[in-house]
C-alpha positions as CSV (number, residue, x, y, z in Angstrom):
1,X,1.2,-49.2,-1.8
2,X,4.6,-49.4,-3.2
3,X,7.0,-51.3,-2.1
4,X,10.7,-52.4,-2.6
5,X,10.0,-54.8,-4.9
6,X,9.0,-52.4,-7.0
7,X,12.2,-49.9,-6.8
8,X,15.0,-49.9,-9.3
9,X,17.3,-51.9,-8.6
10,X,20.1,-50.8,-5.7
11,X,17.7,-47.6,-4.8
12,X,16.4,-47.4,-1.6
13,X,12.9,-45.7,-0.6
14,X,13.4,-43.0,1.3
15,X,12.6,-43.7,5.2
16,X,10.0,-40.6,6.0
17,X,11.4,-38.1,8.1
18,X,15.1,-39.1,7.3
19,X,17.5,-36.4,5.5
20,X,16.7,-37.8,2.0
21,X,13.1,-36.6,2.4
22,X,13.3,-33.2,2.0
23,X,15.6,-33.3,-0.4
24,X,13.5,-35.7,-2.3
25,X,10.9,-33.1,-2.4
26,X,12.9,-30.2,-3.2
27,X,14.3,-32.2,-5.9
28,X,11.1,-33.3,-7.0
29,X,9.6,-29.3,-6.5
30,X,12.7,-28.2,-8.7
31,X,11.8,-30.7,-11.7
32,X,7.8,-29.9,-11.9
33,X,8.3,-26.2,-11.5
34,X,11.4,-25.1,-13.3
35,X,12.5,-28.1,-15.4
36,X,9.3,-29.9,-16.3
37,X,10.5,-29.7,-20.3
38,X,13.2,-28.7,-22.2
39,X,12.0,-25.5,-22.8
40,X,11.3,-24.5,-19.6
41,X,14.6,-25.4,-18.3
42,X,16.1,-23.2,-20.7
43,X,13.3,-20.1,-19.4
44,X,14.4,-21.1,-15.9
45,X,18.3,-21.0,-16.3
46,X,17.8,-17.4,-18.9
47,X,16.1,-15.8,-15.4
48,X,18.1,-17.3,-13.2
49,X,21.1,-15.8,-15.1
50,X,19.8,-12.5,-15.6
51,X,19.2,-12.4,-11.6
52,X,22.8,-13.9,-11.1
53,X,23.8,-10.8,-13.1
54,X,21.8,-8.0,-11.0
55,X,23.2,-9.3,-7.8
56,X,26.4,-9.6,-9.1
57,X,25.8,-5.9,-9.9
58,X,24.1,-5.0,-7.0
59,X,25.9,-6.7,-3.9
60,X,29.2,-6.1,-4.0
61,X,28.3,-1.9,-4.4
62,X,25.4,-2.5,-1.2
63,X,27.3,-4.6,1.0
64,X,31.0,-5.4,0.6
65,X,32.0,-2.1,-0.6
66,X,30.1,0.2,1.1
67,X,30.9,2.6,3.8
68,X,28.4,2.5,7.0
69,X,29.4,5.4,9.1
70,X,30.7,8.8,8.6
71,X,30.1,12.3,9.4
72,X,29.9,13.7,5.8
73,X,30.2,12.4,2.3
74,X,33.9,12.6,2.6
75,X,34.2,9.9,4.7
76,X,32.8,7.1,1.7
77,X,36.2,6.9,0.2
78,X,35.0,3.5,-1.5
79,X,33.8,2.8,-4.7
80,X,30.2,0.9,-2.7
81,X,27.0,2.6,-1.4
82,X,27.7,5.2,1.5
83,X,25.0,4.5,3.8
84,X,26.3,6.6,6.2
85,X,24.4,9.0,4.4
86,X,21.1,6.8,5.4
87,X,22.6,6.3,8.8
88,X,22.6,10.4,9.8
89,X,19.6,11.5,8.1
90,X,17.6,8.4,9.1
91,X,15.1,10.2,11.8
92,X,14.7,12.9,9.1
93,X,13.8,10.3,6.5
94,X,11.2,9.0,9.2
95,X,9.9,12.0,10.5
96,X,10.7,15.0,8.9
97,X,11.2,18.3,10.4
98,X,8.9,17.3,13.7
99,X,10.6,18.5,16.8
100,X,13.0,16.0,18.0
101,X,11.5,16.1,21.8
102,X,8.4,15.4,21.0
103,X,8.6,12.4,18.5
104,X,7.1,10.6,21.2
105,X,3.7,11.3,19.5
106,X,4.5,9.9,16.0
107,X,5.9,6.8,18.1
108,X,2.3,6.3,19.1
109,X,0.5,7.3,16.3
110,X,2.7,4.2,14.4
111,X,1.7,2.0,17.0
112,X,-2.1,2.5,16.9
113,X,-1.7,2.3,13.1
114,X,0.2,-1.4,13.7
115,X,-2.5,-2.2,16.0
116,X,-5.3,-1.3,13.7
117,X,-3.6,-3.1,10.9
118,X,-2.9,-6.5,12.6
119,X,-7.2,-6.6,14.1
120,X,-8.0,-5.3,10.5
121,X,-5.9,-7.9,8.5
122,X,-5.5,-11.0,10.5
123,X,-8.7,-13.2,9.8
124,X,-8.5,-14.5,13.3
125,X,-9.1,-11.7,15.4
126,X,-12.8,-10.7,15.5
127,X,-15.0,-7.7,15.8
128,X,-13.9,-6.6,11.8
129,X,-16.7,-4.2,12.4
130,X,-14.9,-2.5,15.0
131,X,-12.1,-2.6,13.7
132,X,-13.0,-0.3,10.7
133,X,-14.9,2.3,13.2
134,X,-11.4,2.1,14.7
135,X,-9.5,3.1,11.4
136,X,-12.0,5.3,9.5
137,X,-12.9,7.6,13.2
138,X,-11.0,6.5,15.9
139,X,-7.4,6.6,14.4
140,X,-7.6,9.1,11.9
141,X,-8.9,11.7,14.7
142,X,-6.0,10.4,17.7
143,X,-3.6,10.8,14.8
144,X,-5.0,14.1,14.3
145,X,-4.5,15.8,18.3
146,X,-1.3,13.9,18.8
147,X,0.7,15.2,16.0
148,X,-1.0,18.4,16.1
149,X,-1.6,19.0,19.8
150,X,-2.8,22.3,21.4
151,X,-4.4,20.4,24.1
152,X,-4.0,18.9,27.6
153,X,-0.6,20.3,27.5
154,X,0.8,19.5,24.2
155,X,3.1,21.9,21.6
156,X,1.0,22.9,18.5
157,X,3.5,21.2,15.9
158,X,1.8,22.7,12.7
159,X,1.5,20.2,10.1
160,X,4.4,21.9,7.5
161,X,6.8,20.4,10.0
162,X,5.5,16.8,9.4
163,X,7.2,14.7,7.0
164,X,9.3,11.7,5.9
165,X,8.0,8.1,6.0
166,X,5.5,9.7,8.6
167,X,3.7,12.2,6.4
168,X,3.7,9.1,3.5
169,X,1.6,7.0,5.9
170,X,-0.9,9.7,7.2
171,X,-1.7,10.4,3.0
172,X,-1.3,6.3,2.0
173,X,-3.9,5.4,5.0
174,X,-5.9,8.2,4.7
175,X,-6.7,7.7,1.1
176,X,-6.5,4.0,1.3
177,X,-9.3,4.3,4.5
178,X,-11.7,6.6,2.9
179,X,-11.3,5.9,-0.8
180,X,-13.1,2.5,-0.7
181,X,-15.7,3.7,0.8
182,X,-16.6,6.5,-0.9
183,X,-16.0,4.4,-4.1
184,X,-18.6,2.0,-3.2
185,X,-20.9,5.1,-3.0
186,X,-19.9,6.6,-6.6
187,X,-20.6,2.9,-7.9
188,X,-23.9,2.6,-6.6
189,X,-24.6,6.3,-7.9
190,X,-23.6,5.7,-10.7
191,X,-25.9,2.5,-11.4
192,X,-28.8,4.7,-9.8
193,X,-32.3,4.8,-11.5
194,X,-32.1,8.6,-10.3
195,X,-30.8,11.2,-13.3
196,X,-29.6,13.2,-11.4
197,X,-27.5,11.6,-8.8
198,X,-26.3,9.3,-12.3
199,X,-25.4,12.0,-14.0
200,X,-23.2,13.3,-11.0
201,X,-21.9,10.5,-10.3
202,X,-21.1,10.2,-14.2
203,X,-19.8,13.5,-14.4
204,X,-17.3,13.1,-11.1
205,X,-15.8,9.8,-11.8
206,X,-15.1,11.0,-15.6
207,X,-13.7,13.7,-14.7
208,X,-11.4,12.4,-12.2
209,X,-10.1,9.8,-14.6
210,X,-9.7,12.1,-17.5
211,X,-7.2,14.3,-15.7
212,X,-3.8,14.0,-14.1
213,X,-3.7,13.9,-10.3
214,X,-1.3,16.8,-10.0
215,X,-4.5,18.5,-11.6
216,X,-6.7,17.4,-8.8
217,X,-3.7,18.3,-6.2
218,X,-3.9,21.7,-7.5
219,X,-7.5,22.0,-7.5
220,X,-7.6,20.8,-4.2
221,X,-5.4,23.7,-3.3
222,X,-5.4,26.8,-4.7
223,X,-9.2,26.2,-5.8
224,X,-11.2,24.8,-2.7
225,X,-10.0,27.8,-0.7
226,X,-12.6,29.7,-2.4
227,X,-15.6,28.2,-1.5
228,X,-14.8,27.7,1.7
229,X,-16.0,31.0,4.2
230,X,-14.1,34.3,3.4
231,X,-10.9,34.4,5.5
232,X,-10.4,30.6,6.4
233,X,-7.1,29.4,5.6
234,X,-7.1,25.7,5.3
235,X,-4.7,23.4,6.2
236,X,-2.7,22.3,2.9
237,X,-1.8,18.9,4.2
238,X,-6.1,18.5,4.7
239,X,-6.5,19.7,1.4
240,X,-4.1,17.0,-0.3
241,X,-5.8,14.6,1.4
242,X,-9.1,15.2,0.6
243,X,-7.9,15.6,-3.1
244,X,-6.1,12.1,-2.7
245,X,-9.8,10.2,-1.6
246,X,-11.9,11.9,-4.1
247,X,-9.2,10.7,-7.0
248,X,-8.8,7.5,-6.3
249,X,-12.5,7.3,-5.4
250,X,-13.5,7.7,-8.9
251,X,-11.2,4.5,-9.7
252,X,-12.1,2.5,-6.6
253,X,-15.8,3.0,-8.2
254,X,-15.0,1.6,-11.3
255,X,-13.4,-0.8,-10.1
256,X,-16.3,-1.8,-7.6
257,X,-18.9,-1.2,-10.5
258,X,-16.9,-4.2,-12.5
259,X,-17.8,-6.2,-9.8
260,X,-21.5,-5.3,-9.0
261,X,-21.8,-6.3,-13.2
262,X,-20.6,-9.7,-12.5
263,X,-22.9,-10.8,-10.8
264,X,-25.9,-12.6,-12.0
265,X,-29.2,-11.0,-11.8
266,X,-30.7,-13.6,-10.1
267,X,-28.8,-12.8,-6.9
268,X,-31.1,-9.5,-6.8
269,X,-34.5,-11.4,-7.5
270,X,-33.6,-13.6,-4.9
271,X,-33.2,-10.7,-2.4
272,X,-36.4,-9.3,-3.5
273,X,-38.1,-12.7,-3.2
274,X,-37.2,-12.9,0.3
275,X,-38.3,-9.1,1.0
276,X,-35.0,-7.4,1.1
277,X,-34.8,-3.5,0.4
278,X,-32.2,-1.9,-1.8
279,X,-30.0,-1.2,1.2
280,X,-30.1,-4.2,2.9
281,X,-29.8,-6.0,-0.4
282,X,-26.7,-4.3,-1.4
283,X,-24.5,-4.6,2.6
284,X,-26.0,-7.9,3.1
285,X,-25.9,-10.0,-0.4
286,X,-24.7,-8.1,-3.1
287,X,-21.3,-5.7,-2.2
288,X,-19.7,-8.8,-0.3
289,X,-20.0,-11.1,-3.0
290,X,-19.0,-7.7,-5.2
291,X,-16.0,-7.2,-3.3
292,X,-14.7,-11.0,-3.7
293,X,-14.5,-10.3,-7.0
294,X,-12.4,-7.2,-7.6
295,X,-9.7,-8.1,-4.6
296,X,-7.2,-7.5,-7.1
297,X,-8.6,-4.5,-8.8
298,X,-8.7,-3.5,-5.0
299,X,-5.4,-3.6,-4.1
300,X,-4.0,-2.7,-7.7
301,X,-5.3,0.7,-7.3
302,X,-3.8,0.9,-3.5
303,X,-0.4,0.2,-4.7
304,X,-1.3,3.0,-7.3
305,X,-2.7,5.3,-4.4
306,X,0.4,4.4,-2.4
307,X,3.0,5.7,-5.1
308,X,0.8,8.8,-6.0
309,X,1.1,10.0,-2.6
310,X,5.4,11.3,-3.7
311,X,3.4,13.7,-5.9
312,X,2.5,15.9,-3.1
313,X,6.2,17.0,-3.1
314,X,5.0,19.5,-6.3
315,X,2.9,21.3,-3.3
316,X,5.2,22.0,-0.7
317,X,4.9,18.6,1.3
318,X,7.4,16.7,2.6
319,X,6.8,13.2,2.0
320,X,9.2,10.7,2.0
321,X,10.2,10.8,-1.4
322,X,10.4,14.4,-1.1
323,X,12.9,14.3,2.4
324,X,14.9,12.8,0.7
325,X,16.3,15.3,-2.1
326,X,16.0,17.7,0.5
327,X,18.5,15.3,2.9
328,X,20.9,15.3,-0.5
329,X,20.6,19.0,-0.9
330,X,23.0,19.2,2.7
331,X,26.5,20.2,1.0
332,X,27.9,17.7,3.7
333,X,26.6,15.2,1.8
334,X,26.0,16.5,-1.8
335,X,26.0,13.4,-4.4
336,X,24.1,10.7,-2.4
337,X,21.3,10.5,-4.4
338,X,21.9,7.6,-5.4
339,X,21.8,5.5,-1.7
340,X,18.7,7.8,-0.8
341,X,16.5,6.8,-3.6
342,X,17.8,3.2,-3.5
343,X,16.0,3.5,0.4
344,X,13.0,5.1,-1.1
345,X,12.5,2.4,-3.9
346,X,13.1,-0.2,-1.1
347,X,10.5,1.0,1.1
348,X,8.1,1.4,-1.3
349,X,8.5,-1.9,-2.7
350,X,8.3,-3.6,-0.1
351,X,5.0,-2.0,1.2
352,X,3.9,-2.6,-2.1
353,X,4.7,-6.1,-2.3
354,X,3.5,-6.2,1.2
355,X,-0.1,-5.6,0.0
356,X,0.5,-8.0,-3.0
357,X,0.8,-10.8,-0.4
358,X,-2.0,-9.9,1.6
359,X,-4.3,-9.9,-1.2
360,X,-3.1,-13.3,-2.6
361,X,-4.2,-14.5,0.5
362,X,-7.5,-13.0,0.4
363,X,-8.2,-14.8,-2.5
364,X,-6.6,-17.6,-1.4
365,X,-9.2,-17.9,1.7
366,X,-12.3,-16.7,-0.6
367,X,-11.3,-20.3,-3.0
368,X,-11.0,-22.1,0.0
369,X,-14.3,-20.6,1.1
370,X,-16.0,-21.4,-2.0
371,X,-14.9,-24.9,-2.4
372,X,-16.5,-25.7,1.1
């Protein structure tokens, strides 16, 4: 143990708990992390700088010099951000074009989305099993009758009127959802001993990842129409989605099929050994251990999925990215582009680095597992 004797001389130990503790250890955090050599002082200070620079860029046009209420674009006489813009279209930015009296149903869809998300997410809260029955049936079909309605008194509100941040979460969570799953599927086709359902599988994932996803938006609209029965006239909003899961499908397969290579062989003879089937095998012992391994390939291609979805604008959806240009089209406010794509990045930035976080504490857990 040390002891004073051992101090420089006229330097006092710090007393645990006093003020010079913390500061000790930030000190100390500071030194290890950003200064532990010369030449990563110098890196430190260079970033430090350059983010000194985009604040110094960035805040003063935000915040001190911005204008935060109005009733047109007139009224930003400053030379900062007019987020009175953001201010009066923010309901359209959040739900779109649904009818104002009855935005009560969104209001409840978002909370049963909230609620699936915190039992889903937080390790602590049991019954995961559930939970997924709740977001892959349960939600998506209560989503479905209370935004749409025609039932126990509700409006029809067809689904052209939905919109905004709203219409970004039904596509996001949707494909998110369902894209996992069926991507474990595709993956285990694909490594079938069956030619045909190989080849399939082959063929589909290829072909999904050798073409652009406003191909497959396209496809999904103008051509699905036709072999469906002879008059029906699908929804276009159901159509994007189903083109969104089947995309990203084909890359959540590869993705899992990375991880069903990792692992050693033995992990299946040892299954067989013990009189597993292949089924059993697969949900019991192999995708779990498959799935630790490509958490980050996981959530990589969610962020991806989640920034796809702005593409639907190019088929007559309103999506967030897409309410927005049509909020700056309003000659009352003509020229705020700028503040309404700042929001757009923001949002999406920080559901996307939302999701980093998450998954960095997956695989934080999964090491701590491991090491036990």
């Amino acid at each position: 143990m040390t002891d004073a004797a051992t101090l420089p001389a006229g330097r006092a130990r710090p007393v645990p708990g006093s003020a010079g503790a913390p500061l000790a250890r930030a000190l100390s955090w500071l030194r290890q992390r950003l200064f532990a050599s010369w030449r990563d002082g110098l890196l430190s200070l260079a970033v430090l700088a350059m983010l000194g620079a985009i604040a110094w860029a960035i805040v003063p046009w935000a915040l001190f010099d911005a204008t935060w209420s109005g009733a047109s674009r007139a009224d930003c006489t400053g030379s900062g951000a007019c987020w009175a813009f953001v201010s009066a279209k923010a309901s359209q930015f959040v739900y779109g074009f649904y009818p104002r009296a009855e935005r009560w149903r969104p209001d409840i869809a978002f909370a049963l989305l909230v609620a699936g998300l915190v039992w889903l997410m937080v390790p602590r809260i049991p019954a995961k099993v559930y939970a997924g029955f709740f977001m892959m049936i349960v939600l998506p079909v209560a989503t479905y009758l209370l935004l749409h309605g025609g039932f126990a008194g509700l409006a029809v509100v067809p689904s052209d009127q939905w919109g905004g941040l709203l219409l970004t979460l039904i596509l996001a969570v949707s494909g998110i959802t369902f894209s996992l799953p069926f991507g474990v599927l595709f993956a285990l086709g694909r490594r079938s001993r069956m030619p045909l359902l190989r080849w399939f599988c082959i063929g589909f994932i290829e072909f999904c990842r050798g073409v652009p996803f406003l191909t497959v938006l396209f496809m999904a609209i103008v051509m699905l129409p036709f072999f469906l029965p002879s008059g029906t006239k699908p929804d276009p909003l159901a159509l994007a989605v189903v083109g969104i899961i089947f995309y990203e499908a084909a890359y959540m397969a590869e993705v899992v099929r990375g991880g069903l290579q990792a692992l050693p062989k033995g992990q299946y003879e040892a299954a067989m050994a013990i009189g597993f089937g292949y089924w059993r095998t697969m949900f019991h012992i192999i995708l779990p251990q498959a799935v630790r391994k490509v958490v980050p390939g996981v959530v990589n291609t969610t962020i991806s999925l989640l920034k796809n979805t702005t593409l639907v604008m190019v088929v007559g959806l309103f999506d967030l990215l897409n309410i927005v240009s049509a909020g700056v089209s309003d000659p009352l406010w003509a020229g705020s582009q700028a503040e309404g794509y700042f929001i757009v990045g923001l949002v999406f930035w920080l559901m996307s680095f939302g999701l980093s976080c998450y998954s960095r504490a997956i695989e934080a857990r999964f090491a701590r597992a491991e090491r036990t």
